[in-house]
VEXMI-562709 format. One line per field, with one value per atom (N, C-alpha, C): chain; atom name; z, y, x negated. Coordinates in pm, whole numbers. Atoms other than C-alpha are relative to their C-alpha. Layout:
cadena <- c(A;...)
atomo <- c(CA;...)
zz <- c(Z;...)
yy <- c(Y;...)
xx <- c(X;...)
//
This chain:
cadena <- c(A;A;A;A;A;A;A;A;A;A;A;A;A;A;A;A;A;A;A;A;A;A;A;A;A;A;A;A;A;A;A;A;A;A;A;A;A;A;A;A;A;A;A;A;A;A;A;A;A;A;A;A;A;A;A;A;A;A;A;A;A;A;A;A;A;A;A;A;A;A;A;A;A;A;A;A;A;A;A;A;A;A;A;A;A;A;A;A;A;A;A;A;A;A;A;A;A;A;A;A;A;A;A;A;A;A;A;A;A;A;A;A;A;A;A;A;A;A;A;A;A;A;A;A;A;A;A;A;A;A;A;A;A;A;A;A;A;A;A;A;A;A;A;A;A;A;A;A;A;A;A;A;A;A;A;A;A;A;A;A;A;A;A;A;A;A;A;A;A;A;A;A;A;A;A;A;A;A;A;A;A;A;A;A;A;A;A;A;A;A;A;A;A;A;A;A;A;A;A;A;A;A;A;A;A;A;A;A;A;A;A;A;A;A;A;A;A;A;A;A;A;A;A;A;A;A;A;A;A;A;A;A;A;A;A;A;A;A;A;A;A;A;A;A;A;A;A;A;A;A;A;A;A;A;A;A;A;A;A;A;A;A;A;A;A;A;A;A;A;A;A;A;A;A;A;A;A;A;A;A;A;A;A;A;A;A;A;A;A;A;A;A;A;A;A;A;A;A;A;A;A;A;A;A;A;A;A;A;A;A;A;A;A;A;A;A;A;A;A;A;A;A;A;A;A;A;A;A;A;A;A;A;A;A;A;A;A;A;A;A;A;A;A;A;A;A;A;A;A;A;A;A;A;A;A;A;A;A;A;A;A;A;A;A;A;A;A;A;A)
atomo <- c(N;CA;C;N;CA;C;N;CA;C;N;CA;C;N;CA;C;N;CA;C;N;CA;C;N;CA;C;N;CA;C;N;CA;C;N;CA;C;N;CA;C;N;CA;C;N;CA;C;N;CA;C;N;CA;C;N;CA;C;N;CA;C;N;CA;C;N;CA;C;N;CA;C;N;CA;C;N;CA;C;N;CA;C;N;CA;C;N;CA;C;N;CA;C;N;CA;C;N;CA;C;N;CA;C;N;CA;C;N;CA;C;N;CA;C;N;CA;C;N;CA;C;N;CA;C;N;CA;C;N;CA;C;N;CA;C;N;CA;C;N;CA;C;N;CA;C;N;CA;C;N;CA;C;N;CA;C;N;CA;C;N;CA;C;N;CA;C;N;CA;C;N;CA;C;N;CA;C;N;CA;C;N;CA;C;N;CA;C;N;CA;C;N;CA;C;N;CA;C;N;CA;C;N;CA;C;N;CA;C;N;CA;C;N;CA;C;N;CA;C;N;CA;C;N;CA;C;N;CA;C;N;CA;C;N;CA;C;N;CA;C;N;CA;C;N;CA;C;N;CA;C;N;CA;C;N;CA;C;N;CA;C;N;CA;C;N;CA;C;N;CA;C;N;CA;C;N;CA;C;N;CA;C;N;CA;C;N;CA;C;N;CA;C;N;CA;C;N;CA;C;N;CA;C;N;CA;C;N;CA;C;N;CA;C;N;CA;C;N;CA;C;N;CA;C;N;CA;C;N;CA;C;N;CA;C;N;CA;C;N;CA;C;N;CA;C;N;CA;C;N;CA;C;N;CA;C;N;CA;C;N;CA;C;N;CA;C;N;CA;C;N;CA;C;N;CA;C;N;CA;C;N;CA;C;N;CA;C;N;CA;C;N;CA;C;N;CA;C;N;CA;C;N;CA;C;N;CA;C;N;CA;C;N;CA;C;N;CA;C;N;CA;C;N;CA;C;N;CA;C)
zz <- c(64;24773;-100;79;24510;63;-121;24791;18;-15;24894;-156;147;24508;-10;5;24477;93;-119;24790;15;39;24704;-105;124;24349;46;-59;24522;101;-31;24765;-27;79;24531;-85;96;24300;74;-54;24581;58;-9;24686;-106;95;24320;-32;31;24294;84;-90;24636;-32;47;24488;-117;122;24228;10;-73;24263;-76;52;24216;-130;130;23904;-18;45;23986;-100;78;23762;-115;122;23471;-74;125;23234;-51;37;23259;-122;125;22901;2;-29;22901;-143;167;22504;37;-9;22628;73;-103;22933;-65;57;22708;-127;163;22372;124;-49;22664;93;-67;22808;154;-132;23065;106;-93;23204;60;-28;23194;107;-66;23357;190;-133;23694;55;-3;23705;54;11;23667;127;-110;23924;145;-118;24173;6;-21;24119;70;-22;24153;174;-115;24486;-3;54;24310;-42;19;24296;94;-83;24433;-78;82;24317;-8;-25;24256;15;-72;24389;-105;119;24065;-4;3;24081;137;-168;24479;-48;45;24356;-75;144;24070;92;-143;24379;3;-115;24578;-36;65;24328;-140;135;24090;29;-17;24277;5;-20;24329;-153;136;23974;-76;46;23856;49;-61;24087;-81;42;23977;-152;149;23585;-9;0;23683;38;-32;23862;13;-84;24039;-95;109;23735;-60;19;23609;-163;103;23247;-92;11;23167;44;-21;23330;-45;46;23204;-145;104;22888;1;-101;23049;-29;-94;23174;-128;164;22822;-37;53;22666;75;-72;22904;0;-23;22962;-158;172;22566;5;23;22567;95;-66;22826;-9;61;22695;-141;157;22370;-3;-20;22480;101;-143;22814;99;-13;22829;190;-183;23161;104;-69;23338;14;-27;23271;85;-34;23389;168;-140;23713;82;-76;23772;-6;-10;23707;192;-120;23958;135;-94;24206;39;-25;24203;-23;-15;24136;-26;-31;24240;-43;60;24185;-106;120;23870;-4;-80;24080;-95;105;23867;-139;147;23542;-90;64;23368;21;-8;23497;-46;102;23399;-153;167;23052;-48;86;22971;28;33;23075;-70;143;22849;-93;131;22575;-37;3;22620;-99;92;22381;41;-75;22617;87)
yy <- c(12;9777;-115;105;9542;-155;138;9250;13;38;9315;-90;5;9302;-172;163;8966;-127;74;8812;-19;63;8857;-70;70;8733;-146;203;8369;4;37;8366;-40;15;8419;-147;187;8096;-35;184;7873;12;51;7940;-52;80;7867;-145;105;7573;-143;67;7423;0;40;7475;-107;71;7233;-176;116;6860;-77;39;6668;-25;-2;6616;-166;126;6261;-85;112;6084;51;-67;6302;-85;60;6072;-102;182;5778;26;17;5627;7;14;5708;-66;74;5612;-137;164;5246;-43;38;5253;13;6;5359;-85;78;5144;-157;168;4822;9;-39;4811;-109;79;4544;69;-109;4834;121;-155;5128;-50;46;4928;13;-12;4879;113;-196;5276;18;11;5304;-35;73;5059;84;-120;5230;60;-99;5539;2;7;5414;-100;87;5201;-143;153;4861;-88;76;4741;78;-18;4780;106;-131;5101;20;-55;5182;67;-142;5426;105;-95;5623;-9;24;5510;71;-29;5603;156;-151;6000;34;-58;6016;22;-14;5925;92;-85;6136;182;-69;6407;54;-55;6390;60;-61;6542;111;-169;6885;-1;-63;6869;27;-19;6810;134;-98;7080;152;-135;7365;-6;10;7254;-23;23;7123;118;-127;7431;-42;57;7228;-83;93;7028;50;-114;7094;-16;12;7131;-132;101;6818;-108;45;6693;13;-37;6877;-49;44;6767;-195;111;6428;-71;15;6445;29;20;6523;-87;112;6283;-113;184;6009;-9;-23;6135;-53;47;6154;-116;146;5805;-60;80;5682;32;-30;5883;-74;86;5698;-151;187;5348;-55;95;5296;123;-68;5515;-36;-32;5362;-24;-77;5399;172;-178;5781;-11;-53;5779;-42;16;5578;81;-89;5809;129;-161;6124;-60;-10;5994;-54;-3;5885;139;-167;6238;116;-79;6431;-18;63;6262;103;-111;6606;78;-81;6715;152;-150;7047;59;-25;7053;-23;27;6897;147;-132;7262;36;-42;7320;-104;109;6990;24;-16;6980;104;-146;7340;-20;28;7223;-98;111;6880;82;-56;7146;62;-166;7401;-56;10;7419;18;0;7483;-114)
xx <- c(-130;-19975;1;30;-20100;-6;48;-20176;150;-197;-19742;47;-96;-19645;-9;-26;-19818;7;-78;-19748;108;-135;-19410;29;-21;-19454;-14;5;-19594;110;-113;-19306;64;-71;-19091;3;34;-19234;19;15;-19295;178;-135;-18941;110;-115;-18782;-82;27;-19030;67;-66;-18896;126;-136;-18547;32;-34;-18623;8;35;-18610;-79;128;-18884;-41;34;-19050;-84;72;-19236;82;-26;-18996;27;13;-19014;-60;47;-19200;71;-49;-19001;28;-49;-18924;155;-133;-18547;29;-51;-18512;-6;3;-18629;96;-136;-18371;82;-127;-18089;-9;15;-18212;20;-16;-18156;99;-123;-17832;-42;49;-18016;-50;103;-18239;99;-133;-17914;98;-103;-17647;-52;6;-17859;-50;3;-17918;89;-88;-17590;111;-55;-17446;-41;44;-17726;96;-71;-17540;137;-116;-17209;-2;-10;-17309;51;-10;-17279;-120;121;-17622;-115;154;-17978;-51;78;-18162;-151;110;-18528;-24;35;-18710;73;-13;-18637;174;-124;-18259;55;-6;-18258;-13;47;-18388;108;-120;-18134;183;-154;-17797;-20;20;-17966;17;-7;-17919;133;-103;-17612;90;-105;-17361;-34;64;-17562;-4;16;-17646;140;-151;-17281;42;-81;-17185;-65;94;-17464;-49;34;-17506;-139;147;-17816;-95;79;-17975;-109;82;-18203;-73;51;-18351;-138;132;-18663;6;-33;-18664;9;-49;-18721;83;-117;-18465;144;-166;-18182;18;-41;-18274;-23;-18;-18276;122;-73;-18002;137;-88;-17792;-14;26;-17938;121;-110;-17807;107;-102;-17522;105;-24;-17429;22;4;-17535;114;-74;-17345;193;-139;-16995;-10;19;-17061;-5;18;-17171;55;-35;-17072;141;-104;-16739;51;-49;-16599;-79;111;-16867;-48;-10;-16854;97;-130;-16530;-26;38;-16634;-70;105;-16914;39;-66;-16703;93;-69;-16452;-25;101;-16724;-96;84;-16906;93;-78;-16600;148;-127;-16319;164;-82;-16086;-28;59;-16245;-21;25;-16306;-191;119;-16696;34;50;-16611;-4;51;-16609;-161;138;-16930;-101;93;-17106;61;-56;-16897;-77;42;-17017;-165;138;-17363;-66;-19;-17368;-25;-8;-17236;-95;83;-17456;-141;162;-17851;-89;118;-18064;-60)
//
């Protein structure tokens, strides 16, 4: 009975770990990308399908519309706090560019409640 319990307990993990998306770009310096508007802008563009992306820019596409949609379910903790951060920054410094990338990832503002309340949120 003990051999079921935790055979379901690792299931269980490796299936919320596979729900998560990757974690290789977790270290990047984001304070240096957002302290250089040279380094943010072609992020940015990536996202919006106006420039060339790096691998790390290519991962972040490939990913913002699920996160917008699910408040970042899929994030791994350091990401979500990531993922405030930038965001912040980029409603503060680089305003229409939010607005491009809202109405590029959610063209009917059918998520913004759910990103907004995840921005707001302290965790």
């Amino acid at each position: 009975m003990k051999w079921y319990i935790l055979s379901a307990i690792f299931a269980l993990t490796t299936l919320v770990a596979a729900e998560q998306y990757t974690d290789r770009y977790d270290n990047m310096n984001i304070d240096e990308i957002m302290a250089n508007r040279k380094l943010l802008i072609p992020y940015i563009k990536c996202a919006l399908d106006m420039g060339r992306c790096t691998p790390e820019g290519k991962e972040l596409k490939e990913h913002i519309k699920d996160a917008m949609q699910t408040a970042c379910e899929k994030c791994t903790a350091k990401q979500k706090v990531y993922a405030k951060k930038v965001v912040k920054h980029i409603k503060a410094h680089e305003a229409q560019y939010w607005q491009d990338l809202k109405q590029y990832y959610d063209p009917k503002n059918e998520y913004e409640q759910t990103y907004e309340g995840f921005l707001a949120s302290e965790d």
